[in-house]
N, C-alpha and C positions, 0 to 999 in steps of 0.2 A: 642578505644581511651579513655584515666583516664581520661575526663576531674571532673569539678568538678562545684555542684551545691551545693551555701552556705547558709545556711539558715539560718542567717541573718547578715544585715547590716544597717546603721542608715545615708545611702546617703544623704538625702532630709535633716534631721538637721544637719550634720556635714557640708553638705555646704551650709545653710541657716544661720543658728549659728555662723560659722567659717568662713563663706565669702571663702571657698574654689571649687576652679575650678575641678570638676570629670574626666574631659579628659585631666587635665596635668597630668604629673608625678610628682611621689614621690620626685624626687628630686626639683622640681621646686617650688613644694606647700611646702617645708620645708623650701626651701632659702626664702619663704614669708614671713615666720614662727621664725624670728632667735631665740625668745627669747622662746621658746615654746622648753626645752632639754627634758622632764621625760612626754610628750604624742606627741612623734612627727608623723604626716602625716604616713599611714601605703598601702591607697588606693590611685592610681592615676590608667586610663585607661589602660596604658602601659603594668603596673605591672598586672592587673586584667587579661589582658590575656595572660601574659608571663607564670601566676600562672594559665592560665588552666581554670580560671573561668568562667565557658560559663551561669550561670543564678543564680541569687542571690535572695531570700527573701526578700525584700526593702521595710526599714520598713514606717509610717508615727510614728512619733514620738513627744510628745507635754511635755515639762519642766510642772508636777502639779504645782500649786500653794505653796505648803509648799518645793517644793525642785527645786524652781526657781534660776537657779545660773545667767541667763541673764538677760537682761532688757527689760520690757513685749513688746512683737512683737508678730503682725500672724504671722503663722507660726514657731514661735519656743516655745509659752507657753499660758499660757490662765489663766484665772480666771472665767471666766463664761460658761453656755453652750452654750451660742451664741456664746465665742471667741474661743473655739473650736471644734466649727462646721466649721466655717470661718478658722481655721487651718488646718484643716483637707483637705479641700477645696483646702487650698493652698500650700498643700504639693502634694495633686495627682496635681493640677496643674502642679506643679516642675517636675512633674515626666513624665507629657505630654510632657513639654516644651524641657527636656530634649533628649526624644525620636526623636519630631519633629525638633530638630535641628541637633542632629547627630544621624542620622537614619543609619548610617553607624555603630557605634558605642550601641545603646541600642534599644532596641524595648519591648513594655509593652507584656508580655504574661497573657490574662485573659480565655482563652479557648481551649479545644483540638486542633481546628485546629493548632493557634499557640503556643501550647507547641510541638505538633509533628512538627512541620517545626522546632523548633528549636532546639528538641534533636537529629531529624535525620541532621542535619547542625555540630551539636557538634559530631555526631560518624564519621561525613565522612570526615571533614575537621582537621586541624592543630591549633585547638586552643590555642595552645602555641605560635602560631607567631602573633608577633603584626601588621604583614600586613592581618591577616588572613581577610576578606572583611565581616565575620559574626560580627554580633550584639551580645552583651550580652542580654538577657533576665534579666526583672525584673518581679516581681510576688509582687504583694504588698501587706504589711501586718501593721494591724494597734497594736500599741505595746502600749497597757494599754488606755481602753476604760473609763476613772472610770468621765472624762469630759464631755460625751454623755450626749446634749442635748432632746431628745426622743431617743426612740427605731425607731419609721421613720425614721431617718436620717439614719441606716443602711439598710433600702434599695436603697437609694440612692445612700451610698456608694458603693454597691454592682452591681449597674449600672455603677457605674466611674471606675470601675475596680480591688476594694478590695476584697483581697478572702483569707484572712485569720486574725483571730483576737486575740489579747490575751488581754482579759478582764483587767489586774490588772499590775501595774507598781508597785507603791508605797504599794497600799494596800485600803481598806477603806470601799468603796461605795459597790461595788458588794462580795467581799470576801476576805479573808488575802493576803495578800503579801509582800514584802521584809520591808516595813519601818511599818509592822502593827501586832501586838499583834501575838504570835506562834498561840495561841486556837482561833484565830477569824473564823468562821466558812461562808460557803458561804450565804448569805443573803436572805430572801425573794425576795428581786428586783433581787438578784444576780442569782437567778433560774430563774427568767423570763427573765433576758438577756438571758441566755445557750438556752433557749426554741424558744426565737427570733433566735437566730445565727445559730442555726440550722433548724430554717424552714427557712431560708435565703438561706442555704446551704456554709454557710460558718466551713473551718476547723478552728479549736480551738486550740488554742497555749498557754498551760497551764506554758511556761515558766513565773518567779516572784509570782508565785501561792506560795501561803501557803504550809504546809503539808498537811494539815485537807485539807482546798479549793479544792487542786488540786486532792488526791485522791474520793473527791467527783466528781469533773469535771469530772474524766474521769470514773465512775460509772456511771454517770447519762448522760453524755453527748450522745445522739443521731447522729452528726453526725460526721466525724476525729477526730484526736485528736492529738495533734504533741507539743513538747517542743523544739523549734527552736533555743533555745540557752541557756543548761543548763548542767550544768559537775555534777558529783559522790559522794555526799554526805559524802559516804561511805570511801573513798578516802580521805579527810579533818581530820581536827584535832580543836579543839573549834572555832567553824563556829557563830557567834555572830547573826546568823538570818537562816531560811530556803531556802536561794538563791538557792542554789542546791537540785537536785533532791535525795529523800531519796530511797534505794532499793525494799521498799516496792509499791512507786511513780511511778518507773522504769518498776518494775514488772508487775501493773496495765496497764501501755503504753501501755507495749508489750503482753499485753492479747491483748488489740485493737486495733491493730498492728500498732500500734503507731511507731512515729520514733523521736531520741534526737540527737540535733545537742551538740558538743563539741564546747568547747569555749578557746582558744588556748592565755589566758590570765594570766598571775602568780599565780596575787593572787586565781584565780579560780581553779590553778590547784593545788597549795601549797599554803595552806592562813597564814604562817608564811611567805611567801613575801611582803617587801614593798621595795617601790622605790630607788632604790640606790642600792641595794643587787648586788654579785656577779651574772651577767646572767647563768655561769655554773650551777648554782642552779636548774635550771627548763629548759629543754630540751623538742624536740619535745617526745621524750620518754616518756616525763609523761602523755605527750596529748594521745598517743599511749595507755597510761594505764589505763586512765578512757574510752577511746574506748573499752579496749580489757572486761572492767568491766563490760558495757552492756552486750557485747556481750560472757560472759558469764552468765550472768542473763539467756539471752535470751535463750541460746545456738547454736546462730546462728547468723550468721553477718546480719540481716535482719533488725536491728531497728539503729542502733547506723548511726550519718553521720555527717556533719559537720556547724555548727551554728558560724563562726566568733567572727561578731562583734568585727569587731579590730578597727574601726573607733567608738563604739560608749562608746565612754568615758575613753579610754586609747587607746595606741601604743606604737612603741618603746620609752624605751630598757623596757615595761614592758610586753611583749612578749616572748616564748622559744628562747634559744640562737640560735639555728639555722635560725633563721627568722629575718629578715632587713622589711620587708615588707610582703605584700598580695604572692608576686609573689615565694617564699619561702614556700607556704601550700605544695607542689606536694612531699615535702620532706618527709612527713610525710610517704607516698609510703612506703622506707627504714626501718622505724621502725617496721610498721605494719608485715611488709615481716619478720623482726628477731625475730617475736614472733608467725610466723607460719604465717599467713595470706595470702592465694591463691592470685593469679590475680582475682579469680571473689570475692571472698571477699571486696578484696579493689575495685574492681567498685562497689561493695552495696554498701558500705562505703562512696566512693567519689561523687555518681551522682546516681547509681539507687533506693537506698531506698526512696531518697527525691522525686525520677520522680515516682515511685510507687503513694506516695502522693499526687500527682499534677494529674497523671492518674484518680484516685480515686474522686479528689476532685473536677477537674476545670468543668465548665459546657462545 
């Protein structure tokens, strides 16, 4: 069975932020939405497993303070380390509460027991139907750590069920990334975070990393190392910041046998797109292309898988033409297939490179 495991999504802010319901459908959360045409709803339950999605990345995610677009709230921003700590808090909250009410529907994966229950559930069963009676799996990851209160508080988070981290959103505190200086290099404090996180045992998600940073992170880093949602550098054309991964970036992963999720987003895959462009422009084909670019680095379909994020901070119509929604990924199957790629190819690709990781990494 292709189902598919995404490696990331930004559930807990998109519906804390956006006041949006996870178990309606697309269509339901967009008629909420009228005036919302150029980021419209991409994720509802329906579609999550029409498309196959049987366990996703799920991120906690917190607005920094310099790139606050809402109005301060736990759980969607902070200013101090006490407010997010207290967001942090109240986003694995979100993601309890969520489980514990439609348990039919999600179930927190933070350990081999239940990550085996739930991949052997996704090989036996019919995940494409949305009667299917399995749960999606979430696996929670915290996406730019630079508001950490103490290094404590990541043991505790790692008691509530966090088990993957990526240091750097904006950029700053710990080491460069996307809104901070190309040469800012990782930090004093920023090596004793890596040394924390990995005697935690937590994997490291060097997506929004620098160049400099990131090929340090994954030099020095002791234990996984994953970029959950980062497309091909090499692939772009005057990239105004380091967001994506450079080849030489790539290459260090997959020394560690790292794995990079694609991000199935315009401008990330042509960054001469902006809003309003014809959709023929950018095809699942191109997603296909910065795939097939790993995986010729690598020479082997072993690292390359899929990182979303179609809900965190765009959707449609800024998505490849072939895609309306989440439930439209399984398409990409097709592309991958006209460029040579086996059936076991596209299962590394779709679901086992990422469970390799989650093998490796979960306690």
């Amino acid at each position: 069975m292709n189902f598919i495991i995404d490696g990331h999504q930004d559930l807990a802010f998109e519906s804390l932020a956006k006041k949006r319901d996870l178990t309606a459908s697309v269509l339901t959360s967009r008629r909420n939405e009228p005036e919302n045409v150029e980021n419209q709803v991409t994720l509802g339950w329906p579609e999550m497993k029409k498309g196959k999605i049987h366990l996703i990345f799920s991120t906690i995610f917190l607005e920094p303070p310099a790139q606050r677009e809402h109005p301060k709230a736990i759980g969607i921003n902070y200013e101090t380390g006490e407010d997010f700590n207290r967001s942090v808090h109240f986003q694995i909250d979100f993601y309890n509460r969520l489980c514990e009410q439609h348990p039919e529907k999600f179930r927190l994966i933070t350990d081999q027991q239940s990550l085996t229950a739930q991949i052997e559930c996704g090989l036996s069963a019919d995940t494409a139907d949305p009667e299917d009676p399995n749960p999606i799996g979430l696996v929670l990851l915290l996406e730019g750590a630079e508001g950490l209160r103490a290094f404590e508080d990541l043991e505790e988070y790692y008691e509530r069920g966090l088990r993957i981290v990526g240091p750097v959103w904006a950029g700053g505190r710990w080491c460069g990334g996307t809104f901070s200086p190309d040469s800012m290099r990782v930090t004093p404090e920023g090596r004793a975070l890596l040394e924390k996180l990995a005697a935690q045992r937590y994997i490291l998600d060097i997506s929004h990393m620098n160049t400099v940073s990131a090929n340090e992170a994954c030099d020095r880093y002791e234990g996984l190392v994953i970029a959950s949602h980062s497309n091909c550098r090499a692939l772009l054309h005057g990239q105004i910041n380091q967001r994506q991964l450079s080849d030489g970036t790539i290459e260090r992963l997959i020394e560690r046998d790292g794995v990079m999720g694609v991000i199935p987003f315009n401008e990330f895959l042509d960054d001469s797109w902006t809003s309003g462009m014809q959709r023929e422009r950018v095809t699942l084909g191109t997603l296909a292309q910065h795939i097939d670019h790993i995986c010729q680095l690598a020479g082997d379909a072993d690292h390359a898988a899929i990182g979303s994020d179609l809900d965190g901070g765009f959707g449609y119509p800024n998505i490849p033409l072939e895609m309306n929604d989440i439930s439209d990924l399984p398409k990409l199957e097709h592309f991958l297939q006209q460029r040579g790629y086996t059936v076991e190819d596209i299962r590394k690709i779709f679901h086992e490179n990422w469970m390799r990781v989650l093998q490796k990494g979960l306690p």
